[in-house]
N, C-alpha and C positions, 0 to 999 in steps of 0.2 A: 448207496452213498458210501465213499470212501470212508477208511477211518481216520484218513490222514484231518479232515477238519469234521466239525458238527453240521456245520449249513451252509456255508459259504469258501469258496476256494478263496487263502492267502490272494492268490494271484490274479483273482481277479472284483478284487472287490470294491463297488461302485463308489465313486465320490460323494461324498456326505452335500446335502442341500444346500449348504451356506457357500459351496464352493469349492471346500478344504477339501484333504484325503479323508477320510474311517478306516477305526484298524480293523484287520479281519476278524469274524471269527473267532476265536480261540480253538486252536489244534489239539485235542483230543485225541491221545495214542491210548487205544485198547490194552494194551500191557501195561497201564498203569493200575488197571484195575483190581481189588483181593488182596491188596499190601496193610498189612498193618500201620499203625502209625506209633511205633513203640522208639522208634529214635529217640532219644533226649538230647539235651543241648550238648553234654558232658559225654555222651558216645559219639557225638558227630566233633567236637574240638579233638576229642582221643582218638578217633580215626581219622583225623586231618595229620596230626604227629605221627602217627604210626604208617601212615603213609607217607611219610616223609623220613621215615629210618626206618628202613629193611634190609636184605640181606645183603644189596650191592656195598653196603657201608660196611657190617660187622664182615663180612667174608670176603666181599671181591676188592676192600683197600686194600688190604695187604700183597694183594700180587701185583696191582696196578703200582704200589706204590715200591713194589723190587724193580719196575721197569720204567718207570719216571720219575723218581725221585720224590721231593717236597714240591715239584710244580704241580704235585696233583693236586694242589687248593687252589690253581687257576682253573682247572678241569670242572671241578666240584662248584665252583665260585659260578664257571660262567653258564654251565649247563644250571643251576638252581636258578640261574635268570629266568631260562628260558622257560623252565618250570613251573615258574611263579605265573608270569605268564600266560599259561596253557590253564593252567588253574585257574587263573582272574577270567578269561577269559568264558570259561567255563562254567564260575559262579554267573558271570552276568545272564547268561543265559535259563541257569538254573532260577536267579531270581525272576525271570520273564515268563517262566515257565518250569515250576518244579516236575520233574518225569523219573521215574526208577530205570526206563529205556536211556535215559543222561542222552549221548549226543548220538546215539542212533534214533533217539526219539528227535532228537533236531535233526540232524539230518534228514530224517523222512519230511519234517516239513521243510525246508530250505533245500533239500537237493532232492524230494521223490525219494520212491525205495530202491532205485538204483545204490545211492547215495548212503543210505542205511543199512543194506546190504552189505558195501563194499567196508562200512566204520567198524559194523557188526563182526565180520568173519575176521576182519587185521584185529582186534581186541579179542579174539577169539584166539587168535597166534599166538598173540601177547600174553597171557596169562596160562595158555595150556604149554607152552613152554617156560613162562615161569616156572607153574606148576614144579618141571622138572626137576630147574635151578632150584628150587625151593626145597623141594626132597634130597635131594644131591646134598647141599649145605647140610640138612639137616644131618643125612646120614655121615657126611665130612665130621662136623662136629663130633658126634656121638664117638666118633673112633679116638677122641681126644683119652675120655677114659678107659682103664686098661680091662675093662670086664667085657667094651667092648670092642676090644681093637682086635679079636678072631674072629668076629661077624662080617659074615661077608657084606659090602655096602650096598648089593642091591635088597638085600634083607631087612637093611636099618628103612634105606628110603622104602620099601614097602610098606613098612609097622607105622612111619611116620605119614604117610599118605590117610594109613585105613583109620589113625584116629583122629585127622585133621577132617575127614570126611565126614564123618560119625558125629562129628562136635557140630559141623555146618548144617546140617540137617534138623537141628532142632530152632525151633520161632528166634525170629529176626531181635527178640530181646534180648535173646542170651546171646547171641551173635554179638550186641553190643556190648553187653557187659564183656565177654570175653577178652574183647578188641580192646576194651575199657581198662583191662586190667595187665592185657598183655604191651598195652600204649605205657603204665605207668612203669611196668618194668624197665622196659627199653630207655625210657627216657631217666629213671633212678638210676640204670645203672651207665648210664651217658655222663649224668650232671657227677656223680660218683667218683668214673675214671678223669673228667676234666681236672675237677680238683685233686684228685692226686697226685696227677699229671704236672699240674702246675705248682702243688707242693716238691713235686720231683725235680723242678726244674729251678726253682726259686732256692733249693735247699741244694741242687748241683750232686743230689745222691746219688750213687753207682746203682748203676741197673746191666747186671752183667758183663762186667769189666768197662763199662762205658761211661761217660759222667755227660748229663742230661745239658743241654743248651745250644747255642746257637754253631759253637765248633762242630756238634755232629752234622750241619749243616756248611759250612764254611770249607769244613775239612777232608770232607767227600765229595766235592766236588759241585759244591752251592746249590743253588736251585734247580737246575738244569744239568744236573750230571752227564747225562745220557745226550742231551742236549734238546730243541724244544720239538722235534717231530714224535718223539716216544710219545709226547704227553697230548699232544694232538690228536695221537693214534688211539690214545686210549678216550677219548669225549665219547665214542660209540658207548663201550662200556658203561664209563660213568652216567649215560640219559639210563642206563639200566636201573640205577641205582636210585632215581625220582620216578620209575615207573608205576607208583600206587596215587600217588598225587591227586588223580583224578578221582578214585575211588569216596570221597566227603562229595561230590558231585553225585554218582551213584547212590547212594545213602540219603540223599537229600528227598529223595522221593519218599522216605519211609518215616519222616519227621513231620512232628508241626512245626509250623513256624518258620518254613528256612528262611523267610526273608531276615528273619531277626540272627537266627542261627550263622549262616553261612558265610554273611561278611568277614564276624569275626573271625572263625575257625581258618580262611580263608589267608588273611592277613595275618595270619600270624605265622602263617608257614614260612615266609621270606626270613625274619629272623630264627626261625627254628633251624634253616638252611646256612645262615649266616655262622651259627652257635656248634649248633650239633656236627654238620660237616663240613666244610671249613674250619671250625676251628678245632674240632679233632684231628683233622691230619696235621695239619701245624704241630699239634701237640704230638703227634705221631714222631714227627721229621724230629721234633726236637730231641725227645726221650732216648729215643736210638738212632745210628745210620739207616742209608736206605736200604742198605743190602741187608740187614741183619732181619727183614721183613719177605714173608712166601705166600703165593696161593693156596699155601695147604694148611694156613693157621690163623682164624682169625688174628688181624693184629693188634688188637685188645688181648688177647689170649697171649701173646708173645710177649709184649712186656710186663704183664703179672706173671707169668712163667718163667723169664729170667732175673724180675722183682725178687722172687725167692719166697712171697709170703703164703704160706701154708694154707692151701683153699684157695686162693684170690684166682686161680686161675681156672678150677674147676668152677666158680661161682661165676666169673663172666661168660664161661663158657656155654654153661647155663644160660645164661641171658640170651647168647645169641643163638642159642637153638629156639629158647623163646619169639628169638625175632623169623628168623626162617619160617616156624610152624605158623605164625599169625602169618606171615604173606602168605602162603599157603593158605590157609583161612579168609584171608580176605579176595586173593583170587576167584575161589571157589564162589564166596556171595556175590561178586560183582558178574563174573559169568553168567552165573542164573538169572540173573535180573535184566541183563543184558539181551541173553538168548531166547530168555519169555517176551521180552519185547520184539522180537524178531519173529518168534514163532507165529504169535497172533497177527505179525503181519502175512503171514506166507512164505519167512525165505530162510525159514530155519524147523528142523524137524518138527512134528508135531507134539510129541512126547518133551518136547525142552518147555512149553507151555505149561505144563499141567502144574497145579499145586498141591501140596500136601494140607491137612488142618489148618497147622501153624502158619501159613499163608508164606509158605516156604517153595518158592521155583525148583523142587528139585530134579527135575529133569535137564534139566541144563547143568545144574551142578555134579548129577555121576554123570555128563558127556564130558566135564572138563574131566571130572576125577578119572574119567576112562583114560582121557591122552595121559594123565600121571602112569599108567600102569604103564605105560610107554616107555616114560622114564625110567621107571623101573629094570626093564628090559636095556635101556641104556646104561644103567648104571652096572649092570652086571656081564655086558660087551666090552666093555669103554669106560669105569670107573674113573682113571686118571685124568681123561678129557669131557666126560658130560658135563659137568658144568661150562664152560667156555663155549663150548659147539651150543649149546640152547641157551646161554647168554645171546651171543649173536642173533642165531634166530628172533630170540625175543626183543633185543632190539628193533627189528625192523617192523614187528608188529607195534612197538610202539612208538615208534616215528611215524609210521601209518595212522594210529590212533591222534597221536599229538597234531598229525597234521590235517587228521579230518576237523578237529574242533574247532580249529583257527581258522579254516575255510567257513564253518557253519557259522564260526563268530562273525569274518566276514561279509558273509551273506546275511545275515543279521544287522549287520552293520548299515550295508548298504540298503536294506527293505526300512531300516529306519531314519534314514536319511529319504527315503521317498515319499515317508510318513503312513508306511501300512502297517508298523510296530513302534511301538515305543520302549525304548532301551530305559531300563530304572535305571536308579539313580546313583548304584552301587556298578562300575561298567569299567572296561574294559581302558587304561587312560592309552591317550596316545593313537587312537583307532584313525584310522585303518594300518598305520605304521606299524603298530607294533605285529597285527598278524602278519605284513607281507616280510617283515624282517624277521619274524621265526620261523617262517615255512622256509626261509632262502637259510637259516640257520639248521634246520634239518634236512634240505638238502646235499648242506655240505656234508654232513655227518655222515651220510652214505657214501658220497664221494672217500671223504679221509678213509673208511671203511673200505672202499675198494682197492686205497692204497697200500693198505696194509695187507700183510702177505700169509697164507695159511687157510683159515677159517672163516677169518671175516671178509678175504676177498670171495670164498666159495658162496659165500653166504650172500654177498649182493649180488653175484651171475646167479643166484638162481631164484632172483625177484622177475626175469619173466616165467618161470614155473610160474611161480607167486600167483602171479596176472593174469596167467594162462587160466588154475586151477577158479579164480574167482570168476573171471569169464566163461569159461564151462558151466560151473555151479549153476551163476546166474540162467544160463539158458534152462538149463534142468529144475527150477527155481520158478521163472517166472511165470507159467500158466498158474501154477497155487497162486502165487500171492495175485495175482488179476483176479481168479477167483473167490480169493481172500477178499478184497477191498468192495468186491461185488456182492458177498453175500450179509446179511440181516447180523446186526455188532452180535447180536447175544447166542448166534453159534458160533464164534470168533473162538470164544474162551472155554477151553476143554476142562473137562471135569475129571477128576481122582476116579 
């Protein structure tokens, strides 16, 4: 018996007596098996923010914003649509079917493991190249202060890997609380700099020979300095920057409740997009020009730094090392939990399966932590440029992710429209429009990415490697998982 259903295939299941359709089944993924249920409501809303402000915001505005100006809040604006989006999309599913496999555990029902395969290994991209972003930043950071600005930076991103590792490894409660605690940071010191921000601007005070308001906008050259292709060029980037979003989806397996859970945490991310990014860059554009902002400094770190106020700039700085080390942190979880759902299907190691006591996947978590050693290795080749070179990368793994969902929401969509599932009641509005205009909205993002020159055009030529290496995989791959789905559920799940 497959693991994909309990007794009856989705696909072929007989008309109910009176006429109608019946819904199948219920799809049963073996990797949701040995998870705790330690989620609470207040980890899963503080891991829906915290996955909506990470490090594409504190570290990679400020160079987006030396190369497009204040149009970066139409960037930021239209990419968190599509966000919200991906994420609604995503809850619906989740409340149809709570999985810790999230949409590779849909995917195996709605596309087979072809399908689960392909979601699994591009979310695999996605996050062990974070990973690196993650490290990079952090070690970026740390050179702010002068104790350690003679450490070398692949040094920093090592120390910062081995204790994001060390922290993931202990039960999925502390994970929360962690997430719980590093959500309220980020968000205090968000709501923090707003206000001051806006104190700065209402009050028109000098922040390093400059006087805060709408002339630093007017007088550099308006919205569009650079003019509107820079900031087009930069939408690749910026989807970098809502790449955890989906992570309250993953998590949602590890809760009770999600139906009650998930709505809210869910909806409320749209004004947290509205608040926190958007109208921080706003507040960005106004405070200072757009030139007087670099990739090499947070730009919350830049304007308490030529603010003048003693500490203000080491204390944000703080903050967004906080923020880096939690994606980092939450990469880590979401891989695991990913990679065990795959394993137990067949098409990912065996050893990513296994758990620890604490009902902790960590075998999936040291294969990500492995690709960070990577990083590491990059960061001490290529210091200057590893951030940006595995930005890209990670982009494409998560346009790849984003756009497996919308297809599964799809195909969800339309199996309940034939009436072999029933869509709750918390769904997706707009369906089937809304997925075929985000997948054609991630389309193009590759596209403007090919147009742009350097990195991010090397970076789409070598999406057939990409294809290549998943089609390889796959054939190397598929005899396990056949004999995966083939053999008795209760040798599936390997033991410590």
């Amino acid at each position: 018996m497959s693991d994909r259903v309990t007794a009856a295939d989705p696909l072929s299941a007989a008309p109910a007596a009176s006429g109608g359709p019946t819904a199948a089944t219920p799809h049963v993924d073996a990797g949701d098996a040995g998870y705790r249920k330690d989620l609470k409501s207040r980890h899963i809303n503080m891991i829906a923010i915290g996955g909506a402000i990470g490090t594409g915001l504190f570290l990679g505005a400020g160079g987006r914003m030396s190369q497009a100006g204040p149009s970066l809040f139409i960037a930021y604006a239209v990419c968190g649509v599509f966000a919200f989006f991906v994420v609604r999309a995503l809850g619906e599913l989740v409340l149809y079917r709570p999985s810790s496999g999230a949409f590779v555990s849909y995917a195996r029902e709605f596309m087979g493991e072809k399908g689960a395969y392909t979601a699994g290994w591009l979310y695999f991209l996605n996050w062990s190249t974070t990973a690196v972003a993650d490290i990079t930043a952090a070690a970026t950071y740390a050179h702010f202060w002068s104790m350690f600005s003679d450490v070398p930076q692949w040094i920093l991103a090592l120390i910062a890997l081995a204790v994001v590792l060390a922290a993931n490894l202990i039960s999925v409660k502390y994970f929360g609380e962690m997430e719980f605690w590093f959500a309220i940071v980020k968000v205090a010191a968000l709501v923090a700099f707003m206000l001051v921000g806006i104190f700065l601007v209402v009050t028109s005070h000098d922040i390093g020979g400059h006087t805060p308001g709408l002339g630093n906008i007017t007088d550099n050259g308006g919205i569009f300095p650079e003019g509107t292709m820079p900031m087009l060029l930069l939408i690749q980037g910026v989807v970098f920057a809502y790449a955890s979003v989906e992570l309250c989806g993953v998590a949602a397996g590890e809760t009770e409740s999600p139906e009650k859970i998930m709505p809210k945490a869910i909806n409320s991310i749209m004004w947290r997009v509205g608040l926190f990014y958007v109208g921080s860059v706003v507040l960005l554009a106004l405070l200072l020009p757009y030139t007087a902002y670099s990739g090499d400094q947070s730009p919350f770190v830049t304007v308490f730094d030529k603010l003048g106020i003693p500490g203000a700039a080491g204390v944000m700085n703080l903050v967004v090392l906080t923020a880096a080390l939690s994606s980092l942190n939450s990469g880590l979880y979401s891989t695991g939990r990913i990679l065990r759902s795959m394993s137990l299907a067949g098409s990912a190691p065996r050893f990513t399966g296994v758990m620890n006591k604490g009902g902790v996947p960590y075998g999936g978590i040291l294969l990500t932590a492995g690709f960070g050693v990577l990083g590491v290795a990059l960061n001490y080749l290529m210091p200057g440029e590893a951030f940006e070179l595995v930005l890209n990368f990670a982009s494409i793994g998560i346009i790849g992710t984003w756009a497996m969902i919308m297809v599964c929401s799809l195909l969800f969509w339309r199996r309940a429209k034939e009436g072999r599932v029933v869509r709750p009641g918390y769904n997706l509005p707009w369906a089937p429009y809304t997925q075929i205009v985000t997948l054609l909205f991630l389309g193009s993002v590759l596209v403007l990415m090919w147009m742009d020159e350097g990195i991010s055009r090397t970076t789409v030529n070598c999406l057939p490697l990409i294809a290549a290496a998943l089609v390889g995989g796959w054939f190397l791959v598929r005899g396990r998982v056949r004999a995966t789905a083939a053999a008795p559920r209760d040798r599936r799940i390997p033991t410590d």
